[in-house]
C-alpha positions as CSV (number, residue, x, y, z in Angstrom):
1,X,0.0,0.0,0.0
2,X,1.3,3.4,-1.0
3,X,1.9,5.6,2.3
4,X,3.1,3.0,4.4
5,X,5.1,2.9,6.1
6,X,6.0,6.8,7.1
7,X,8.4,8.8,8.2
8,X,7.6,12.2,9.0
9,X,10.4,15.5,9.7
10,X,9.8,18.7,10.9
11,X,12.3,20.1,9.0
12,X,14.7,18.0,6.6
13,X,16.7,19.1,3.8
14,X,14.9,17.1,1.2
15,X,12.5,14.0,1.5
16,X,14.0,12.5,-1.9
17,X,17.3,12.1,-0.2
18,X,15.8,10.6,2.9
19,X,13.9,8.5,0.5
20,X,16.5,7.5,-1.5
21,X,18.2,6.8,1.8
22,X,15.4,4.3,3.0
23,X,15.5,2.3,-0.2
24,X,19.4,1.7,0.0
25,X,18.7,0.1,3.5
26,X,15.7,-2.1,1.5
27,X,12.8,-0.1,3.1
28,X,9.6,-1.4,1.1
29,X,7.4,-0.6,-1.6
30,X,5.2,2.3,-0.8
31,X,6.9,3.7,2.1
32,X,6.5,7.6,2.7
33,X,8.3,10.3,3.2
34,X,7.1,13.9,4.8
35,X,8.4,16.9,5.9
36,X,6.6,20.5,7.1
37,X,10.0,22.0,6.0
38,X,13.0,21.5,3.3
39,X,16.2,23.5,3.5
40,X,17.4,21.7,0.4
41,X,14.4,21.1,-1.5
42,X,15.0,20.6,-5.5
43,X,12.9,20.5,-8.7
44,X,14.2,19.7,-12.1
45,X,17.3,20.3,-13.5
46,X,19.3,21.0,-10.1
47,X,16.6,24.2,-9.0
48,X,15.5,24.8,-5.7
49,X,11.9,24.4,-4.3
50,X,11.1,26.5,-1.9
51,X,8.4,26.4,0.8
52,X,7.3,28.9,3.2
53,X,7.1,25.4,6.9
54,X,4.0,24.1,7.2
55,X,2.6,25.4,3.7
56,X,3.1,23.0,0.9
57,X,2.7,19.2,0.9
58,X,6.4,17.7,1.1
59,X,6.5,14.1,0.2
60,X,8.7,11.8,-1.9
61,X,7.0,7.8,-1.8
62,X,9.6,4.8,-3.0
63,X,8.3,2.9,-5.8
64,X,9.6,-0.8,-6.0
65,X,9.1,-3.4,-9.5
66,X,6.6,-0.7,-11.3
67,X,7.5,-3.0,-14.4
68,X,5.9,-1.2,-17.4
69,X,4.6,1.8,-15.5
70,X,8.0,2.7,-14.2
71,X,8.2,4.6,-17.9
72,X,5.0,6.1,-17.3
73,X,5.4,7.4,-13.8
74,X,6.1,11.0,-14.2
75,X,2.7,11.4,-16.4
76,X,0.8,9.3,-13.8
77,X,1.8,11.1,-10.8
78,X,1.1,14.4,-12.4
79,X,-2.1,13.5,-13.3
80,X,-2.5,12.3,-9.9
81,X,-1.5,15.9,-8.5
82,X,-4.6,17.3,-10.3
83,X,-6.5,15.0,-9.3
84,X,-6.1,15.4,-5.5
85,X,-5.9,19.1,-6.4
86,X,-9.4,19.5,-7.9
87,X,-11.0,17.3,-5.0
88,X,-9.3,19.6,-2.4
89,X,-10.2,23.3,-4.0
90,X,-12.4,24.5,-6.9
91,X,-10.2,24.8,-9.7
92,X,-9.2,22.9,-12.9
93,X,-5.2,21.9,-13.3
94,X,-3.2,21.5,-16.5
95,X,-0.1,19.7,-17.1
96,X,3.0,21.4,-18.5
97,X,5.1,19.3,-20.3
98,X,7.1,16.8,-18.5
99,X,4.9,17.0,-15.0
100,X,4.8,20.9,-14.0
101,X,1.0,21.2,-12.9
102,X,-0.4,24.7,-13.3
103,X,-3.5,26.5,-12.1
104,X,-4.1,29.3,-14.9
105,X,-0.7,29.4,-16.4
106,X,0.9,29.4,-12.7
107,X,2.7,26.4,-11.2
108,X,1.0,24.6,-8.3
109,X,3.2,21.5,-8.1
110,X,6.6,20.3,-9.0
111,X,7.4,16.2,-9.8
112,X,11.1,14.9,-9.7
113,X,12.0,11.3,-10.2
114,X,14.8,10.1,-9.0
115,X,16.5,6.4,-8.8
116,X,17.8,3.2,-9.7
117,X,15.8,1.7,-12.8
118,X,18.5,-1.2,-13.1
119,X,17.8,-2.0,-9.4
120,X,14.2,-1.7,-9.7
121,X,12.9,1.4,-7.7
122,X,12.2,5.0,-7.8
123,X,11.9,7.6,-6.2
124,X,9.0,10.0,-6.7
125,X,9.0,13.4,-4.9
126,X,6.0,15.7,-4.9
127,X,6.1,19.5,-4.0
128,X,2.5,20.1,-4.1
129,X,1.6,24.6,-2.7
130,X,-1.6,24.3,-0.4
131,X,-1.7,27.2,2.0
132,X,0.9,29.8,0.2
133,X,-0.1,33.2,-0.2
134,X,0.9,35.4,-2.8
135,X,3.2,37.5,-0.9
136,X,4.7,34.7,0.9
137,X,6.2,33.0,-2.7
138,X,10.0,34.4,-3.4
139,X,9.5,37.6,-5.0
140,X,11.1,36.2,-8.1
141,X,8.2,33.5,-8.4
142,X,5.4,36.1,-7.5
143,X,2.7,36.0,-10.7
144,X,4.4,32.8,-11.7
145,X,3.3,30.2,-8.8
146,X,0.3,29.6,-6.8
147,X,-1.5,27.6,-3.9
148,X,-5.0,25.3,-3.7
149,X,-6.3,28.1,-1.0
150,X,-4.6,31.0,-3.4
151,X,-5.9,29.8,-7.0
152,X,-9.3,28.9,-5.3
153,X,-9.6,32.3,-3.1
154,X,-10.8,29.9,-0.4
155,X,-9.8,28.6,3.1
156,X,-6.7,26.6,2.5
157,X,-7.6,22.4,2.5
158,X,-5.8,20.3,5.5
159,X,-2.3,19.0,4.1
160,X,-3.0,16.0,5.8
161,X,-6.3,15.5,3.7
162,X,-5.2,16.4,0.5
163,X,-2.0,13.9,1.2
164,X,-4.6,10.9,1.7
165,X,-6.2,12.4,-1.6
166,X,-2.9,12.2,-3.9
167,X,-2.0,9.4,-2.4
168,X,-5.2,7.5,-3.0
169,X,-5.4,9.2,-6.9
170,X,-1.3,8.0,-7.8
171,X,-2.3,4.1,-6.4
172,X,-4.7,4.4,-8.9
173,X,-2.7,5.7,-11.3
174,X,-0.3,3.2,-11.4
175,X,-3.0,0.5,-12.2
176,X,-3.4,2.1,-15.9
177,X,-2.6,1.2,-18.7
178,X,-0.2,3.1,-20.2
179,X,-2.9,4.0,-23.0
180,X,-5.3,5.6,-20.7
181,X,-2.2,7.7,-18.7
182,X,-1.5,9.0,-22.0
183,X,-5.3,10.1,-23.3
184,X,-5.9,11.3,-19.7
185,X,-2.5,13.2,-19.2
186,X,-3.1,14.8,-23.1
187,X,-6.6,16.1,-22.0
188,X,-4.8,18.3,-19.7
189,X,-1.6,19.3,-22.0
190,X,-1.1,22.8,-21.7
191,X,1.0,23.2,-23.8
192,X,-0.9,21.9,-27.3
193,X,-0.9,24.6,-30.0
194,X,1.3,26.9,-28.6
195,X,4.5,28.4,-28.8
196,X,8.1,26.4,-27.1
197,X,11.3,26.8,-27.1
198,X,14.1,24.9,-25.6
199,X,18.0,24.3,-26.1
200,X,18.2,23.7,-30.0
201,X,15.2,24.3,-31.1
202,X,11.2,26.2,-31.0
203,X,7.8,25.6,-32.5
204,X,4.7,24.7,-31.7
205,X,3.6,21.9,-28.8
206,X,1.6,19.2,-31.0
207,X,0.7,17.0,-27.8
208,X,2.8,13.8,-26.4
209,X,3.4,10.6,-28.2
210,X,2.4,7.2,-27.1
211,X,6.3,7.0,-25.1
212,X,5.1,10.3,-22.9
213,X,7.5,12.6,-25.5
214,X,6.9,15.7,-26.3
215,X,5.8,16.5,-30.2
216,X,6.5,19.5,-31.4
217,X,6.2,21.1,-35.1
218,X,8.9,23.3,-36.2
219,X,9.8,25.2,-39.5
220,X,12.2,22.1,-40.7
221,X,9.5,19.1,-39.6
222,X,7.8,17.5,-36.7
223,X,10.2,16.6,-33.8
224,X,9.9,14.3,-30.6
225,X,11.3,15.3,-27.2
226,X,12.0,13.1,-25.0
227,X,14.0,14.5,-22.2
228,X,14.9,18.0,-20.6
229,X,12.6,21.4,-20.3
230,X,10.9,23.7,-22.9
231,X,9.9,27.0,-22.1
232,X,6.6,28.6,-23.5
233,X,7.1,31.9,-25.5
234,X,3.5,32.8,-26.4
């Protein structure tokens, strides 16, 4: 069962590595890792995720013999975030292109996947915002991020609830077939007729291939991406 068992911090510098950790010393599938703070906290490529303690939904779960679905996790657990997201605040989530999940072109939650495929785990980390205010984001992320409680103008959900949500939505997840991930995860592309760029290359986001990669039309043919970050221009 995903979520058990758990280990929750206070304050640790990032639940992946205390994850990671855990599955070197042969912790099971499923277990759980929380924290109300992280003073290392990281996204994609290298950045920092920062949290305002007590605010955002910490968690990194280790993933043991996902077979076929290990290929498919990053889609599944973003379409997992949006689902524990619209059953914890009234709003509708989109997908960015790998597993950024946005709330009207701002970013609610981040996914990173880290691990040993040869060895047959992952890790999956979740930085999901539920009780941030606007003023409390880094003034550098101000206008670009956002919360459940900020996006819905509402009364921020309990972390503990909308934990037992996602956790409930990714189990289920996990149980697709990789058909279905893709159709469900494409319905919430945000990215689908518009504008990308990203190292080498920009045209316009055609939707995600039956692998999870990224199709994208440019002025010399249609290209796949399967890997690394594109940034939206318009």
């Amino acid at each position: 069962m995903i979520g058990c068992p758990r280990v929750h911090h206070r304050s640790t510098d990032s639940t992946n590595e205390r994850a990671k950790e855990l599955a070197l010393s042969g912790a099971p599938h499923g277990t759980l890792v929380t924290a109300d703070e992280q003073t290392a906290g990281r996204g994609r490529q290298g950045r920092s995720w920062l949290a305002p303690a007590g605010k955002a939904l910490l968690m990194s779960v280790l993933l043991r013999d996902l077979g076929t679905a290990q290929a498919y996790l990053p889609l599944a657990a973003a379409l997992a975030v949006c689902e524990a997201g619209e059953r914890s605040a009234p709003l509708r989530c989109a997908i960015k292109w790998p597993n950024d999940v946005w709330v009207d072109g701002r970013k609610l939650a981040g996914i990173l996947v880290e691990g040993r495929p040869q060895e047959g785990w992952a890790v999956l980390g979740i930085g999901l915002n539920v009780a941030t205010a606007e003023d409390e984001f880094p003034e550098e992320l101000r206008g670009l991020a956002t919360s459940l409680a900020g996006a819905a103008a509402a009364d921020a959900p309990v972390r503990e609830q909308v934990l037992a949500r996602l956790l409930g939505a990714l189990d289920a997840r996990l149980r697709n077939a990789p058909g279905v991930i893709v159709a469900d995860w494409s319905e919430r592309d945000a990215l689908r007729g518009r504008t990308v760029r990203w190292q080498g290359g920009e045209g316009t986001a055609a939707g995600i291939d039956e692998s999870g990669a990224l199709i994208v039309d440019t002025s010399s043919g249609r290209v796949t991406l399967d890997a690394g970050e594109v940034h939206l221009l318009r």
